[in-house]
N, C-alpha and C positions, 0 to 999 in steps of 0.2 A: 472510354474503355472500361471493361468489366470491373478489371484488379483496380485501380482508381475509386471506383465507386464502394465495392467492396469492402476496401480498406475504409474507406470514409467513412461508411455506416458501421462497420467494426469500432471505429473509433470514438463515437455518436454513444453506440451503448456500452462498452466499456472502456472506457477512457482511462483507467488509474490497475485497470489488470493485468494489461499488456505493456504500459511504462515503467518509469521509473519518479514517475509524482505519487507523491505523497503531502502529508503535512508532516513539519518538524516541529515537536515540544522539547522546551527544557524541563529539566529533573530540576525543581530546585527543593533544598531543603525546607523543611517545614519546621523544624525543633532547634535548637541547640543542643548539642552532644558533643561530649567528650568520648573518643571513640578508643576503646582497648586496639593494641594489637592484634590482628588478624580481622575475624569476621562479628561482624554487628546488625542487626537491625537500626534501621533510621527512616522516621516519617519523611513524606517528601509530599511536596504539595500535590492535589489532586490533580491528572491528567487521563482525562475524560477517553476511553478508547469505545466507538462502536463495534456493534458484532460482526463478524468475520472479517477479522482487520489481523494485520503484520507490523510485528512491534518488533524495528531494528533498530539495534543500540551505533549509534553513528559516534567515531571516536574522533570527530575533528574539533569538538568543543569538550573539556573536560578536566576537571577537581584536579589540582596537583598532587595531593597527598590521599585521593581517595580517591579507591576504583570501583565502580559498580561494576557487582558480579549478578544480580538478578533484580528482577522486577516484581511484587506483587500486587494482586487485584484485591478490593477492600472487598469485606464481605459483603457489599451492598452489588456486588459488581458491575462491568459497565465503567473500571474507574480504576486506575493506578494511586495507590497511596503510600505504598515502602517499598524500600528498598535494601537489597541485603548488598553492604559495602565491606570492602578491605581494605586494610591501611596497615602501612607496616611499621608504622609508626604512632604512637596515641595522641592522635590531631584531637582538634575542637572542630566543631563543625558548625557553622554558625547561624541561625536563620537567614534565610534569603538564601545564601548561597548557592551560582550555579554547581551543578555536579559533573551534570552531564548532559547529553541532545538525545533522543530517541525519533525516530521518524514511522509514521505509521501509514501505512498504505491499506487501500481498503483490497479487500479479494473477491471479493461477488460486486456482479453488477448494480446500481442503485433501483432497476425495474427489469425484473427477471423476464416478462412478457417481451421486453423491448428483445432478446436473442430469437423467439420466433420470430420474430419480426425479420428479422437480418438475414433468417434461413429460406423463409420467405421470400425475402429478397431475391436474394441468391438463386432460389429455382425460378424465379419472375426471368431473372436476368439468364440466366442459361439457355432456358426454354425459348428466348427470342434470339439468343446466339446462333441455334440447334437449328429453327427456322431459318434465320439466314444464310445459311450453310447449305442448307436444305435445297431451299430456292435457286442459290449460286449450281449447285449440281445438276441439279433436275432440269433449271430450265436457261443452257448454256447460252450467254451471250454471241458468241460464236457460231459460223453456223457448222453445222454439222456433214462431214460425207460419205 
């Protein structure tokens, strides 16, 4: 059947735009820091993001005393290295420490040629539909009076 296939090859060349997969990184710290009250800077170790990717902060793993409010990209970029945290309290923060999980999902296809392909597809597969349909009319099994 059409949709069957369709969907298959939808699935074939983008796999990770239309789901809900991604990869999950942990935030962990890079430094020890004694953190003020409220907002801080804090190294965090490098987690590598490629280009046109979504970087969601997933709150099922996560710092007791420390909340990450943002993410930054080092200047090298291509690469998460701080992070801008709150705490309501003046913790220590320790190396290693997990903080937090971020999950990144990518947004563009991995082979942008592979979508013609699919479209391709697609009128490949209509156009023998349109035929069959065609032929069912035109030339009726039944006979005719």
């Amino acid at each position: 059947m059409i949709d069957g296939d369709i969907i298959n090859s939808m699935r074939e060349v983008i796999p990770k735009e239309l789901s809900i997969i991604g990869r999950w990184e942990l935030i962990i710290a890079d430094e020890d820091k004694k953190l003020l009250r409220g907002f801080s800077i804090l190294r965090i170790r490098e987690i590598p993001i490629p280009p046109n990717s979504i970087i969601i902060p997933v709150n099922v793993l996560r710092h007791s005393s420390v909340e990450i409010v943002d993410l930054l990209i080092s200047d090298r970029g291509g690469e998460i290295n701080t992070a801008v945290v709150f705490s309501e309290s003046g913790k220590v923060v320790r190396k290693g420490e997990i903080l937090g999980v971020v999950k990144i999902s990518d947004t563009a296809p991995k082979e942008e040629h592979k979508i013609l392909e699919v479209f391709r597809d697609l009128k490949r597969k209509l156009d023998e539909m349109e035929n069959e349909f065609e032929e069912s009319f035109l030339k009726p099994q039944w006979p005719v009076i």
